[in-house]
C-alpha positions in Angstrom: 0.0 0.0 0.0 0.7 3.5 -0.3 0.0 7.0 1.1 -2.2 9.3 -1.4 -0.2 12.7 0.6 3.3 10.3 1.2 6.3 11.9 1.1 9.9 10.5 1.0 11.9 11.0 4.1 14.4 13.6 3.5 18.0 12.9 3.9 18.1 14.5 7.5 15.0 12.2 8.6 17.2 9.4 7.4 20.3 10.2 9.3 18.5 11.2 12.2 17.1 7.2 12.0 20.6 6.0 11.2 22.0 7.6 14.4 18.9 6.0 16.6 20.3 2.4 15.5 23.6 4.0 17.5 21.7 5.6 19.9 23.7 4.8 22.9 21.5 6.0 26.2 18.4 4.4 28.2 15.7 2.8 26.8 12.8 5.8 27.4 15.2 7.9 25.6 15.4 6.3 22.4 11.7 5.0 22.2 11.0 8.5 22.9 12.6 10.0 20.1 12.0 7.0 17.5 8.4 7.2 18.1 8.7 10.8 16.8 10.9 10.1 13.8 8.1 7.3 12.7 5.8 9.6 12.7 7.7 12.2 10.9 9.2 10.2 8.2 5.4 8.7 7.6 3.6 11.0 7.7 1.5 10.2 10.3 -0.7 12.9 12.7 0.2 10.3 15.3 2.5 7.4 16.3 3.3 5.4 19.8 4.7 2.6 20.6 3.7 -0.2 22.7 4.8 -3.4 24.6 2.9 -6.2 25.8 3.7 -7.1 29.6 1.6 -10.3 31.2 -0.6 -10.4 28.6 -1.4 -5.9 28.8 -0.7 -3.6 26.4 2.0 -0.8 27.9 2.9 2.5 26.6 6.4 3.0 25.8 6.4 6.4 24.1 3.7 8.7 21.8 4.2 11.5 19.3 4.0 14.1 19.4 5.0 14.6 22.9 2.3 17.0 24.0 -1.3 17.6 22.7 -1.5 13.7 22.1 -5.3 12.6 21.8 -4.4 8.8 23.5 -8.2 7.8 22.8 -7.8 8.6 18.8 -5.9 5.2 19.4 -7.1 1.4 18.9 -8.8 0.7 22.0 -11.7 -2.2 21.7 -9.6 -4.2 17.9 -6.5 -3.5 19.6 -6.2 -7.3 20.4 -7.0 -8.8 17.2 -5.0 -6.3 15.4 -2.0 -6.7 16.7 -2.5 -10.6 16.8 -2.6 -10.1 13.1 0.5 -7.5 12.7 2.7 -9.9 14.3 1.6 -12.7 12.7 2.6 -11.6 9.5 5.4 -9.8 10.6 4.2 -6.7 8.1 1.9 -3.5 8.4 -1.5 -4.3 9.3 -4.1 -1.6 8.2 -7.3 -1.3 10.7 -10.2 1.3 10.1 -10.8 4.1 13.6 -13.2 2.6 15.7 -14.9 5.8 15.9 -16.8 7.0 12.7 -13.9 10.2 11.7 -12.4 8.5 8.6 -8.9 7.8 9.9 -7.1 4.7 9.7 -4.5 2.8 11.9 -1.5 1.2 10.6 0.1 -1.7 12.7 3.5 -2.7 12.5 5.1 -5.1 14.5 8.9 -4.6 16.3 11.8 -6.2 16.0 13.5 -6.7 19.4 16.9 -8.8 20.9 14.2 -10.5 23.3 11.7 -12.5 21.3 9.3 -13.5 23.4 8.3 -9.7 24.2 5.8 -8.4 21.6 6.2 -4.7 20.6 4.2 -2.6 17.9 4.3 1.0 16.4 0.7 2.1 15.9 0.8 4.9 13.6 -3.0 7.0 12.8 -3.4 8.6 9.5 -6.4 11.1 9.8 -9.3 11.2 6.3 -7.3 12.2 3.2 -3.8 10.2 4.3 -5.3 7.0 4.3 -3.2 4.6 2.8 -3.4 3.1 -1.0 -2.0 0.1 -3.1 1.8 -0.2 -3.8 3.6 2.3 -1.9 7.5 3.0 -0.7 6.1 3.1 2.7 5.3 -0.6 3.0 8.2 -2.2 0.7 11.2 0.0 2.5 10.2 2.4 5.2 8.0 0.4 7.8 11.0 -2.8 7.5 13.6 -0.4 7.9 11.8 1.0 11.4 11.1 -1.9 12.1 14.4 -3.5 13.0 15.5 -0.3 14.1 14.7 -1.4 18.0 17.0 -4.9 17.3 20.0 -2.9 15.9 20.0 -0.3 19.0 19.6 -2.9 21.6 22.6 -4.8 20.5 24.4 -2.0 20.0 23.4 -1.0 23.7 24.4 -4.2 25.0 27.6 -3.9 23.6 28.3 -0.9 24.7 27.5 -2.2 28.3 29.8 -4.8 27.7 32.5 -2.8 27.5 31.1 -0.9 30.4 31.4 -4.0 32.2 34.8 -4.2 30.8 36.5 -1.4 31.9 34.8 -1.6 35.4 36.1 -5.1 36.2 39.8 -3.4 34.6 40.1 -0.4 36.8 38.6 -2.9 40.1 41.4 -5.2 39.3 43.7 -2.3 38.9 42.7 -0.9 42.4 42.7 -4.6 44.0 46.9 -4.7 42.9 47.5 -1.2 44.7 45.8 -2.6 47.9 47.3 -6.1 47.7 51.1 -4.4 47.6 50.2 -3.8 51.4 50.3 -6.2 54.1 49.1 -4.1 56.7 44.8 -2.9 56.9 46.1 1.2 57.7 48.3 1.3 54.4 46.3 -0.9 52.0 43.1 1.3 53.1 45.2 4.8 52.5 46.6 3.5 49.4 42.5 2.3 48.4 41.3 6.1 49.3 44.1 7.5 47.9 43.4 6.0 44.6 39.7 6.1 44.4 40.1 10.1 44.8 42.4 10.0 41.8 40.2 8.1 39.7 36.9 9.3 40.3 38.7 13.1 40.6 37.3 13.5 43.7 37.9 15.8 46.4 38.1 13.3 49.2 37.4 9.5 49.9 36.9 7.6 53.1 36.5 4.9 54.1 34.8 3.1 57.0 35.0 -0.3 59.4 31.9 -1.7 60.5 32.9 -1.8 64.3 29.4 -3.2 65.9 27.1 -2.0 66.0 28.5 1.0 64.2 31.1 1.9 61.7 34.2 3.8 62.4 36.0 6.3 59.9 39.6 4.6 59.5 41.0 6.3 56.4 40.6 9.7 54.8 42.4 10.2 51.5 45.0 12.7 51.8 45.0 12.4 55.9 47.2 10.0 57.8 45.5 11.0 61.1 42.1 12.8 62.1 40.9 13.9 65.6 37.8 11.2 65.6 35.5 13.8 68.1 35.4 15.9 65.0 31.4 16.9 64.7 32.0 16.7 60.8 33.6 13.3 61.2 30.4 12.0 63.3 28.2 13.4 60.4 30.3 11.4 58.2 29.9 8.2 60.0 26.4 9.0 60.8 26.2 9.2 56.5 28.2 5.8 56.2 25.8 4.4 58.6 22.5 5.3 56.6 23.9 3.6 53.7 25.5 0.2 55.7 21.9 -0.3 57.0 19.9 0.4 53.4 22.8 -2.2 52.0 22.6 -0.1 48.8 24.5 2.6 47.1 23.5 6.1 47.9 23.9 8.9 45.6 23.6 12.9 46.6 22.1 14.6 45.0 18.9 11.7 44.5 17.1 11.2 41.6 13.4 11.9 41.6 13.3 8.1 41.0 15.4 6.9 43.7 13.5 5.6 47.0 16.8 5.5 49.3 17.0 7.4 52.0 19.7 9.8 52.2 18.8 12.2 55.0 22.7 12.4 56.7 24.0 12.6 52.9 22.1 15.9 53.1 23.3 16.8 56.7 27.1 15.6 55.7 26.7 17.5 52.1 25.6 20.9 53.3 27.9 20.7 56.7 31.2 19.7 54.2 30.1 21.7 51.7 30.4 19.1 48.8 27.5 19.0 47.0 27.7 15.4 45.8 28.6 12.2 47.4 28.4 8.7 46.8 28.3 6.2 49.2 28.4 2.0 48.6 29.0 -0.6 51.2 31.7 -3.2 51.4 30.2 -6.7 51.2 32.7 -9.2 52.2 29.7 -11.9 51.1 26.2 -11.5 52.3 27.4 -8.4 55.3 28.6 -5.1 55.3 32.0 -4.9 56.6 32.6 -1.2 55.5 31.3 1.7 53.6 33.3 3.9 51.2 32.5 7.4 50.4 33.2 9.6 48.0 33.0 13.5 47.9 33.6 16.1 45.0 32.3 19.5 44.2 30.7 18.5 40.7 29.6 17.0 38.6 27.3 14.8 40.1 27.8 10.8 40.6 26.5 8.7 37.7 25.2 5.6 37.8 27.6 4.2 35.7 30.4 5.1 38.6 28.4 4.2 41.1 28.3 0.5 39.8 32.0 0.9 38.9 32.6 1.9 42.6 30.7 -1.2 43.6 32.7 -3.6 41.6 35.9 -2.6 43.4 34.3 -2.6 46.8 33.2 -6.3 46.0 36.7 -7.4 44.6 38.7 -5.3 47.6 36.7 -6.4 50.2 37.8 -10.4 50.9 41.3 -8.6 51.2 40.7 -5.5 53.3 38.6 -8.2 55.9 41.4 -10.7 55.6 43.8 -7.4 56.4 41.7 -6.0 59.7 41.6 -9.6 61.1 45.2 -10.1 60.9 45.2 -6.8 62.6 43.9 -7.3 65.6 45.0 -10.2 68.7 41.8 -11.6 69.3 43.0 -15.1 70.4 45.2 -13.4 73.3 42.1 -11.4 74.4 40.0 -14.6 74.2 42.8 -16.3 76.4 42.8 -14.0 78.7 39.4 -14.0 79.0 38.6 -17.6 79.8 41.5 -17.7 81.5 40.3 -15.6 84.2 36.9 -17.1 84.4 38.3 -20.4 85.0 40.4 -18.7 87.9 37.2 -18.3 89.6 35.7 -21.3 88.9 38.9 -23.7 90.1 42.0 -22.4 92.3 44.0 -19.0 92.2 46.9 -21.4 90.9 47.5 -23.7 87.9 44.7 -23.2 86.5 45.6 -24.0 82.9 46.5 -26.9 84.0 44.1 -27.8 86.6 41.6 -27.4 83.0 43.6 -29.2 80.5 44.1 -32.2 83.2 39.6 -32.5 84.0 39.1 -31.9 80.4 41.8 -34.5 79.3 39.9 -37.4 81.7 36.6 -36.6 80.9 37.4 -37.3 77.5 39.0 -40.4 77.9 36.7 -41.6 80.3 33.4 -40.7 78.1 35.2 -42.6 75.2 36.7 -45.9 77.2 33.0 -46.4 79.0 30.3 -44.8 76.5 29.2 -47.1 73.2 27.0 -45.6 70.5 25.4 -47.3 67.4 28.6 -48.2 65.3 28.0 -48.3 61.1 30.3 -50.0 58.4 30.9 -48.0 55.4 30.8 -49.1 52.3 29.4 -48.3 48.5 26.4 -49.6 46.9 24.7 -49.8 43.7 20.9 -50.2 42.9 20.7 -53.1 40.8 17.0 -54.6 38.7 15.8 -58.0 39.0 14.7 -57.9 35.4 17.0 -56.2 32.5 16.0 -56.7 28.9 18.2 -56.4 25.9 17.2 -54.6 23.3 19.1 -56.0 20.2 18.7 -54.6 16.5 16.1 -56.9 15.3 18.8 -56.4 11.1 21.3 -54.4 9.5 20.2 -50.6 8.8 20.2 -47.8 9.4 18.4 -45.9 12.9 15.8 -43.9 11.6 14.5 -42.3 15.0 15.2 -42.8 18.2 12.2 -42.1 21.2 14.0 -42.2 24.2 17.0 -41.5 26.3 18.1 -43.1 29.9 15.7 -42.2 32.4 12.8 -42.4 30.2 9.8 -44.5 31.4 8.1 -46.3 29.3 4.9 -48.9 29.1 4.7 -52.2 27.9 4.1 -52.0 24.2 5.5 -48.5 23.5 7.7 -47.7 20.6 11.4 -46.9 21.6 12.9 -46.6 18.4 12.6 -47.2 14.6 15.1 -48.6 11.5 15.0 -47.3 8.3 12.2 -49.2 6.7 12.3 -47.7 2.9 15.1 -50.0 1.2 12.9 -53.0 2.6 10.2 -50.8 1.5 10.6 -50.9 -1.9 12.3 -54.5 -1.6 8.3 -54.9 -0.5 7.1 -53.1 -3.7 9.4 -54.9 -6.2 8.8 -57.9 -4.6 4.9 -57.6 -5.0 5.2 -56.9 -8.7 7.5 -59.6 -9.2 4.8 -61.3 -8.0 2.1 -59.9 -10.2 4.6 -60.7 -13.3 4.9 -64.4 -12.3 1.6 -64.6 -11.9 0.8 -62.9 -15.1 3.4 -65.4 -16.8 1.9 -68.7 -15.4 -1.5 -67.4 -16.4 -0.1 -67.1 -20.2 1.7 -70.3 -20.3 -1.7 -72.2 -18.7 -3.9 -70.2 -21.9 -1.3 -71.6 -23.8 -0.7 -75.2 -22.9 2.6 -75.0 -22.1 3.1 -77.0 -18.9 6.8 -76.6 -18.6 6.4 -73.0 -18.6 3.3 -72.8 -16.1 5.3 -75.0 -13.3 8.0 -72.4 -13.5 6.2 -69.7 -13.5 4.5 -71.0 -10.6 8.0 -72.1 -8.9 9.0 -68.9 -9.5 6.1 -67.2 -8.0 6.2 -69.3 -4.8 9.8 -68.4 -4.2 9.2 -64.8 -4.4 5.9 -64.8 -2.0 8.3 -67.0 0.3 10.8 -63.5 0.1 7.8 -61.4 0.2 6.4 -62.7 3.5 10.2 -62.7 5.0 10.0 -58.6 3.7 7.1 -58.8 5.9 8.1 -60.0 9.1 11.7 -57.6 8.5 9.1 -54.6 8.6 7.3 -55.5 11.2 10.2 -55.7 13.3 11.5 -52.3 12.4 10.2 -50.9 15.8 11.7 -51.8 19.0 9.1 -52.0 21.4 9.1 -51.9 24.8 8.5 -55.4 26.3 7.6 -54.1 30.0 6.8 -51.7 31.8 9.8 -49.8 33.1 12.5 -47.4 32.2 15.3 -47.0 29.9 18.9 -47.6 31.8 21.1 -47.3 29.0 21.2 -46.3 25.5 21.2 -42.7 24.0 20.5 -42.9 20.3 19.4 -39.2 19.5 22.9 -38.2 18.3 23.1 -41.7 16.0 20.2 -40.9 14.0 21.1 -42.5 10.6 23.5 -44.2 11.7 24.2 -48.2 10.6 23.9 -51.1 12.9 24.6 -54.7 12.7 22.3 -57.2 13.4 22.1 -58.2 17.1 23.6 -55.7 18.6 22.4 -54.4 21.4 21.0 -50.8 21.2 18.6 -50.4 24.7 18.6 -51.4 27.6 15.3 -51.6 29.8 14.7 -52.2 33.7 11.7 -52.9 35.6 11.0 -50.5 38.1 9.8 -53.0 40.5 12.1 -55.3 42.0 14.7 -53.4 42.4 17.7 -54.6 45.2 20.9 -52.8 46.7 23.9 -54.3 45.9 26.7 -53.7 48.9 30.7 -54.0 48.1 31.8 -54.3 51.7 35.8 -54.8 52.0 36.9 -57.9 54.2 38.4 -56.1 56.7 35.2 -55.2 57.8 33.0 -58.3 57.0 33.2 -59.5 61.0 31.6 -56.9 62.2 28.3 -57.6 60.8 27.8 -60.8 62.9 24.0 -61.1 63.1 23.7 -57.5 62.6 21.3 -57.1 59.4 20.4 -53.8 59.3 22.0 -50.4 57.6 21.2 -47.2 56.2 22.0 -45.9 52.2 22.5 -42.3 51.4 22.0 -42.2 47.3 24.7 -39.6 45.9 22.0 -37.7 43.9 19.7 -37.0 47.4 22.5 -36.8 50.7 19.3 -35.3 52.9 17.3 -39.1 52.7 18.3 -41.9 54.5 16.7 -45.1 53.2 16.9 -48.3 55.7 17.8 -51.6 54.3 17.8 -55.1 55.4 21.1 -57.8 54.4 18.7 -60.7 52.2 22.3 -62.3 51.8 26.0 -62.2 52.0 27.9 -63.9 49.4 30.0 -67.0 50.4 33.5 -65.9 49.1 35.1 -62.8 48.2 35.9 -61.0 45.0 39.4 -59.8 44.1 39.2 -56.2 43.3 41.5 -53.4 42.9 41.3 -51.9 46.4 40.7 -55.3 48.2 38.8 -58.3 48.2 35.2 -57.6 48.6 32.0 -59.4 49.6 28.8 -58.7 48.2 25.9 -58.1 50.0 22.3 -57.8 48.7 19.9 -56.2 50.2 16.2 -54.8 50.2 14.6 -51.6 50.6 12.2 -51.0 53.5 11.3 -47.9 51.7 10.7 -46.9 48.4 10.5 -43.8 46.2 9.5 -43.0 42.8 12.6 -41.4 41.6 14.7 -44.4 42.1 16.3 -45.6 38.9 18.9 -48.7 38.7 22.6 -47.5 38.3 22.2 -45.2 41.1 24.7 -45.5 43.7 26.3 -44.0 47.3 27.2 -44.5 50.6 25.9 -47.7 52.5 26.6 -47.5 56.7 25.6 -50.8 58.2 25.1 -51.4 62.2 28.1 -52.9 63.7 26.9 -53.3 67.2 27.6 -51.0 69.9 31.7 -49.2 69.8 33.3 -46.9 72.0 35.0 -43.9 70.7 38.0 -45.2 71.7 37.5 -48.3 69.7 36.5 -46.2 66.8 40.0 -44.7 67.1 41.7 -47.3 67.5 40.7 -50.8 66.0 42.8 -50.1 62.8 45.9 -49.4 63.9 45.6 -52.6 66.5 44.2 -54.9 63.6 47.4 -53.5 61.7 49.9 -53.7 64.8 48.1 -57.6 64.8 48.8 -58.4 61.2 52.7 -57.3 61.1 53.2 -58.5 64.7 52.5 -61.9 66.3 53.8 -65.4 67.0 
């Protein structure tokens, strides 16, 4: 279609599109001003575009910016027209719902994310309604149309590099602190050069100290009276922004829904008029709070996520710094020390403790058993496995199911290639026909020679025709139970040849299933009568299943770490995710073992084996 009163867009329209696909700034910004260059370079009296968010239709921008009628719109067809427009992918026209003689053109929006939908309505009022065979539709509307695509990967490269040079100068910043090995010079040294690269005035930097946090470097100041009121302000600033846990930028945007009251007490009583403020997370806590002061221009965003990346990549370092800082464990000492003082004699009291402690130990672990349990690793293992051979030599035509699958009695797992046999069938069947034909002839015509072979013939290849037959109806592999597939992944062999009888799938039943213990010899007499155990699966640590010993086999199996006996044993509980193959840790009750037992009984079964008479 075209536009009776459609002009070409003139060469600045064009560049003024071409530098949108560059455009480089937030989103509002750019659908802003390419809602208004579709509009001009169509023609339109109005344009907006829109995105649909959970299943509602949201305004992203309208031209012209003021005086828009919003209601001269689609409204009530807005729905089915825009299922249409991005159906086809092209410009939809739709008559005003409202009898004024304008018309709406629909045209869907490229975008990086697919799934969203986005369309540019554009309203022609009566004597602009468009026409058959126009510029507008062949070139115009496709080249706004991607327009949206092209500047959101441009945008996302650009925050790449963003990204980029955040993580450099973070790194940078992390080698100035790490060439210190004491917290007062690697936090001058990080204040020192966060002024310099943010061309600050100042930057601090402060220590949560609980419950409050303590100023302990000022750029350009190697000591500060800390009963300064400006300094309390200061803290009192660091503090708003430790407890928020977010960074805090003075002056706010209208948007922002921080609170930065003592920013505005610290920024008038300092007299610099813009800060910026973002905590220290040494993981999930604040350990500190680094602020950052300067005259103008104000903190952007894009520094105040910069900031954030080095206070994230400094902060395992400063913390590892400040604890090697301080003597806790002679404080701690000192501490229990004297309440031990109190509690035994005024004299050797460290060694009145050390000697209590020491028996009560040995006693609680010569005279107290608990519940001992023998490790050792299992595996689930099916009563009933079926082998799933390739029933002749092909090719795998398609392949239903991978391991894990369940499947039903009767159920297709995979096919051959059937076609060669196929037409095999086909010429077989005319064969056929044409011995049939023959013997037919040579009966009209008397000649009994020629009707027996015929005949002969046409035997012999009914005979191949009923083998074809049975090939094809063996060209699925079905399922001959009920269970679930344990081994055999035959997506990425599609087309791929086979020999006859060899094994493609594996199936288990799901009922039946046993536990299948390896326990080493060394440990085989201290089941005894003991039959019980629990099994932790690898794939679920948090369940414990119990299990009962069905049987223990009568001799050992060599094996790489040991000889080993296998055990077998039955579930007491079942679940529906258990599949054979699965394996872990098996701990069976050994009777009741001291501690001291525990600790010991190897290194006297050892001391046994090298020494005795």
């Amino acid at each position: 279609m075209e536009l009776r009163n459609f002009v070409k867009p003139t060469r600045d329209q064009l560049d003024r599109l071409h530098r949108l696909r560059l455009f480089s700034s937030e989103a509002p910004a750019f659908w802003a001003q390419f809602t208004e260059v579709a509009q001009e370079m169509t023609g339109a009296s109005q344009a907006r575009s829109i995105v649909r968010l959970d299943g509602t239709w949201n305004l992203l921008a309208a031209s012209p910016s003021a005086g828009v009628n919003h209601r001269a719109f689609l409204q009530q067809d807005l729905e089915a027209q825009a299922a249409l427009a991005l159906e086809s992918g092209r410009g939809v026209v739709a008559p005003a719902e409202s009898k004024t003689g304008a018309l709406h053109v629909l045209q869907a929006l490229q975008t990086e994310a697919t799934s969203t939908a986005c369309l540019l309505e554009l309203r022609f009022v009566s004597g602009e309604q468009p026409a058959p065979e126009a510029e507008i539709w062949s070139s115009l509307l496709p080249l706004l149309a991607d327009t949206p695509r092209i500047y959101q990967k441009n945008r996302a490269a650009v925050e790449m590099r963003q990204d980029v040079d955040r993580m450099r100068e973070a790194l940078d910043v992390l080698a100035v602190v790490n060439g210190h090995n004491k917290f007062a010079p690697a936090s001058m040294a990080l204040v020192n050069e966060v002024t310099s690269r943010l061309e600050a005035e100042r930057a601090c930097l402060g220590w949560v100290k609980s419950p409050y946090v303590r100023v302990v470097a000022v750029s350009g100041t190697e000591k500060f009276e800390r009963k300064m009121e400006i300094l309390q302000d200061l803290e009192a600033a660091m503090e708003e922004c430790r407890d928020q846990d977010e960074e805090l930028v003075w002056p706010a945007s209208s948007n922002s829904s921080a609170i930065c009251h003592d920013h505005d007490v610290y920024s008038r009583k300092s007299e610099s008029a813009c800060l910026l403020s973002v905590p220290i997370r040494n993981g999930n806590e604040v350990v500190g709070v680094l602020t950052v002061e300067r005259p103008s221009p104000p903190f952007t965003e894009s520094e105040a996520w910069g900031l954030r990346v080095v206070g994230d990549q400094i902060a395992p370092r400063l913390t590892d710094l400040k604890e090697k800082s301080r003597w806790f464990g002679a404080r701690w000492a000192a501490s229990v020390r004297e309440q031990l003082a109190k509690a035994l004699s005024p004299k050797h009291t460290w060694l009145k403790f050390a000697a209590i402690v020491t028996s009560a130990i040995l006693l609680f672990s010569i005279l107290v058993p608990f519940t001992y349990r023998v490790s050792a690793t299992f595996i689930i293992r099916p009563d009933s496995l079926a082998h799933l051979p390739a029933p002749y030599e092909g090719f795998i035509a398609q392949a239903g199911v991978r391991p894990g699958d369940l499947v039903v009695n009767g159920q297709t797992l995979l096919a051959l290639d059937d076609r060669d046999l196929t037409i095999q069938r086909a010429e077989t069947m005319a064969e056929i026909r044409r011995h049939r034909a023959n013997a037919e002839l040579a009966e009209a015509e008397g000649n009994l020679a020629e009707l027996r072979v015929s005949r002969a013939q046409q035997s012999q290849a009914e005979a191949r025709l009923d083998f074809l037959e049975y090939q094809l109806g063996r060209s699925e592999v079905k399922a001959p139970f009920d269970g679930v597939v344990v081994q055999g992944d035959l997506r990425e062999r599609i087309g791929a040849p086979v020999q006859q009888g060899e094994v493609l799938l594996q199936v288990s039943k799901l009922d039946g299933l046993y536990v299948e213990i390896r326990l080493p010899e060394r440990d085989i007499d201290l089941i005894g009568q003991h039959r019980s155990g629990l099994i932790v699966f690898s794939s679920r640590p948090d369940l414990q299943f119990p299990v009962e010993v069905e049987m223990i086999s009568p001799a050992a199996t060599p094996e790489g770490e040991g000889n080993m006996f296998i055990l077998r044993a039955r579930l007491l509980e079942e679940a529906d995710w258990l599949r054979p193959g699965m394996s872990g840790v098996a701990r069976l009750d050994g009777g009741d073992r001291t501690l001291a037992w525990r600790a010991t009984h190897r290194i006297v079964d050892f001391i046994r084996m090298r020494v005795w008479f």
